[in-house]
DSSP file (Angstrom, degrees, kcal/mol; ACC not computed):
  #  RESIDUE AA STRUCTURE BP1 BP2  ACC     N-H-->O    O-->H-N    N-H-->O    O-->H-N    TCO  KAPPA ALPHA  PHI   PSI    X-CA   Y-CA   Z-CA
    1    1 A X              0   0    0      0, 0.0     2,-0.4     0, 0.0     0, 0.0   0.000 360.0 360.0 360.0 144.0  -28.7   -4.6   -6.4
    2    2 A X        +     0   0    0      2,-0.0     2,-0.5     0, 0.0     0, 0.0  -0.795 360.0 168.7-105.6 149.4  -26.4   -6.8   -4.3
    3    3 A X        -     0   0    0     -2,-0.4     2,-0.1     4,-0.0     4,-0.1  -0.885  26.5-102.5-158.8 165.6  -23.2   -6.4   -3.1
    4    4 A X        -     0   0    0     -2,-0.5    -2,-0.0     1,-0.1     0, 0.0  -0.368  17.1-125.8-102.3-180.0  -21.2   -7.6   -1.2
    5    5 A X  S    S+     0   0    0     -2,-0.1     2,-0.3     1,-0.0    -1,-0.1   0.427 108.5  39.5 -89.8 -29.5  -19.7   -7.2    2.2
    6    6 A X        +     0   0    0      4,-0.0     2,-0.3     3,-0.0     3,-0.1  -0.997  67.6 155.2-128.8 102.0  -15.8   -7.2    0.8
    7    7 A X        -     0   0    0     -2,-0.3    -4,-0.0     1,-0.1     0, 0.0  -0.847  14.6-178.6-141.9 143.0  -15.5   -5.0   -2.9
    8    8 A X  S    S+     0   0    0     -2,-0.3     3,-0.5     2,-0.1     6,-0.3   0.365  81.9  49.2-140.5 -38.2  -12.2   -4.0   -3.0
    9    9 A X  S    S+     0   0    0      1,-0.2     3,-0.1    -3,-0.1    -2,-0.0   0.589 102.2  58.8 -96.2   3.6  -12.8   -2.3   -6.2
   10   10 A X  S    S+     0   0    0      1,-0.1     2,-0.7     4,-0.0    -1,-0.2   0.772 100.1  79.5 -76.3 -19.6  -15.9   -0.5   -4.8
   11   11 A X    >>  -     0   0    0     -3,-0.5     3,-3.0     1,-0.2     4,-0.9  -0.781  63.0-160.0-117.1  86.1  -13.1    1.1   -1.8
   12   12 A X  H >> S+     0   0    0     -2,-0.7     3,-2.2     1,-0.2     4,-0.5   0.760  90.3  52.1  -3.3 -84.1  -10.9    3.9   -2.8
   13   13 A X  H 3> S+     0   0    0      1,-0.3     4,-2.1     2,-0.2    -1,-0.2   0.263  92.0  66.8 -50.0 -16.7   -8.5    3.0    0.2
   14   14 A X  H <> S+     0   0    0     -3,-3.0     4,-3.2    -6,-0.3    -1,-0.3   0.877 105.9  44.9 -91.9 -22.2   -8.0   -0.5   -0.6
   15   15 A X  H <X S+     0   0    0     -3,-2.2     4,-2.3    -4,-0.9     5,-0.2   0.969 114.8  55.7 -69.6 -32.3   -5.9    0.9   -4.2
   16   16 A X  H >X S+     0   0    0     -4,-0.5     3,-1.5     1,-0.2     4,-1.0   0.959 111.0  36.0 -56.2 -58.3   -4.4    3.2   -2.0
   17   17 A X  H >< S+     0   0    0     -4,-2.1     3,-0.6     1,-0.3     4,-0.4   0.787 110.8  64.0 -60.8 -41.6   -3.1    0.7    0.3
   18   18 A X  H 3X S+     0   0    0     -4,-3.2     4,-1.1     1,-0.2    -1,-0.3   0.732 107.1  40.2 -34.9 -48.3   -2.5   -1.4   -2.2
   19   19 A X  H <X S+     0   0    0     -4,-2.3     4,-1.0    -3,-1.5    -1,-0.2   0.550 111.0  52.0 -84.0  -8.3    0.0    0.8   -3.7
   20   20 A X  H <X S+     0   0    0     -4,-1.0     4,-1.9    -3,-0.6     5,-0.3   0.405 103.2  63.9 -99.2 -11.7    1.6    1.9   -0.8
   21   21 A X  H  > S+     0   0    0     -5,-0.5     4,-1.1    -4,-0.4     5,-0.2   0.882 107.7  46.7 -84.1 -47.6    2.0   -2.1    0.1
   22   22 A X  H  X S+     0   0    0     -4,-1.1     4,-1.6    -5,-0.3    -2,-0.2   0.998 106.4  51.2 -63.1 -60.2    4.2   -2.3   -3.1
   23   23 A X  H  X S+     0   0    0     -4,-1.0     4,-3.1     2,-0.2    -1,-0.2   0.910 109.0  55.6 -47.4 -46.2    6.4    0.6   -2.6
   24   24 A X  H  X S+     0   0    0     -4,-1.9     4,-1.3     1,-0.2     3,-0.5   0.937 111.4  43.2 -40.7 -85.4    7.1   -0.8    0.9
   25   25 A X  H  X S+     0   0    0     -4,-1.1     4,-1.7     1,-0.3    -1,-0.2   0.588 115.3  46.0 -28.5 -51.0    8.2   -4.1   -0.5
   26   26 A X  H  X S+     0   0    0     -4,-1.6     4,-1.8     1,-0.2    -1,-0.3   0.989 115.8  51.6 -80.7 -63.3   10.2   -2.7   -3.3
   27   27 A X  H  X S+     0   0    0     -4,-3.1     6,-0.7    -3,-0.5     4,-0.6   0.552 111.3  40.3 -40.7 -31.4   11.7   -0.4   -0.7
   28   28 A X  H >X>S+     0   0    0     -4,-1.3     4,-1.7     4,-0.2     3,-1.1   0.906 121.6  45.2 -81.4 -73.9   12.8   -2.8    2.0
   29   29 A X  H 3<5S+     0   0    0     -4,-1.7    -2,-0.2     1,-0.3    -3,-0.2   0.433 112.0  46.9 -88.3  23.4   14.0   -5.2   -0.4
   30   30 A X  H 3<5S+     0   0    0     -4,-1.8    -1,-0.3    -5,-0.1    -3,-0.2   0.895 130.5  16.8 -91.6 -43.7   16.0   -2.8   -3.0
   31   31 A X  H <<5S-     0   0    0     -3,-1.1    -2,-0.2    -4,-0.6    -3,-0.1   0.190 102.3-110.7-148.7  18.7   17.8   -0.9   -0.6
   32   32 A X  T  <5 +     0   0    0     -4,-1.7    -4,-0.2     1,-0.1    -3,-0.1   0.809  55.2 163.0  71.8  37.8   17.8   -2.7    2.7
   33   33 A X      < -     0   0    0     -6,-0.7    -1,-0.1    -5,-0.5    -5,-0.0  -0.147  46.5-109.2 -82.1 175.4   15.5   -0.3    4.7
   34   34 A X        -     0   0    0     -2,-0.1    -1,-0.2     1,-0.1     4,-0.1   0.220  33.4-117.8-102.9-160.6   13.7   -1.1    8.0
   35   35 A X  S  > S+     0   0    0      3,-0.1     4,-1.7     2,-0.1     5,-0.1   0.434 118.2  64.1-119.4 -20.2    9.5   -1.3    7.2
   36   36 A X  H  > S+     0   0    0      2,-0.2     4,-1.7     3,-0.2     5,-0.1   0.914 111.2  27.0 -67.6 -59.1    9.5    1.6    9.6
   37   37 A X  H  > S+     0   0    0      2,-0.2     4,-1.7     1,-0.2    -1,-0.1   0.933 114.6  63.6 -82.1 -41.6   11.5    3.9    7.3
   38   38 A X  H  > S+     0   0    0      2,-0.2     4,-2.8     3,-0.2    -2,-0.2   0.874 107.7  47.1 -28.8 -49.2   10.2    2.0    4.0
   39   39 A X  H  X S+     0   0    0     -4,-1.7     4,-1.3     2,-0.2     5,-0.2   0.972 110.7  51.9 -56.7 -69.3    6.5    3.5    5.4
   40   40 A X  H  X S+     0   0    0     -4,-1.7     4,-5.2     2,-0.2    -1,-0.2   0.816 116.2  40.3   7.0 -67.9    8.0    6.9    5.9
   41   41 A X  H >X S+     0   0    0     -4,-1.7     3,-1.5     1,-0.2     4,-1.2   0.956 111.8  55.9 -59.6 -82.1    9.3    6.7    2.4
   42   42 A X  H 3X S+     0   0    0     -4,-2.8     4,-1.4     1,-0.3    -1,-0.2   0.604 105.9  48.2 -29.7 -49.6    6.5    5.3    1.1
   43   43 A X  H 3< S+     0   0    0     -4,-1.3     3,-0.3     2,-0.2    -1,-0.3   0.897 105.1  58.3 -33.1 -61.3    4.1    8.0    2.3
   44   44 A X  H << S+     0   0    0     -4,-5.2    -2,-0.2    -3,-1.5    -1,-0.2   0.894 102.9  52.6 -63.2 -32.9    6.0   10.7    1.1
   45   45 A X  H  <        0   0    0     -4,-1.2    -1,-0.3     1,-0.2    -2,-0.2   0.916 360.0 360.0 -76.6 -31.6    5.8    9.4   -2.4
   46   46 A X     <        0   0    0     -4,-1.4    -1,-0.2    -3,-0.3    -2,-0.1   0.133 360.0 360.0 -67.4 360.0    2.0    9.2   -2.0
């Protein structure tokens, strides 16, 4: 069976990241937060 080197959908972490990569975004640009405190934030919802 092959696969290959990069599966993104084989890799827990990468939906995690994925989703924590969104909240940042939405979080800096709704409410004018740093990426510092956006991470913060972001964590805690996690």
């Amino acid at each position: 069976m092959y696969l290959p080197t990069y599966s993104p959908d084989l890799n827990p972490i990468e939906k995690a990241w994925s989703i924590l990569k969104r909240k940042v975004r939405h979080i800096v640009s709704q409410q004018q937060k740093t990426i510092l405190e956006a991470l913060d934030i972001g964590f805690n919802q996690m």
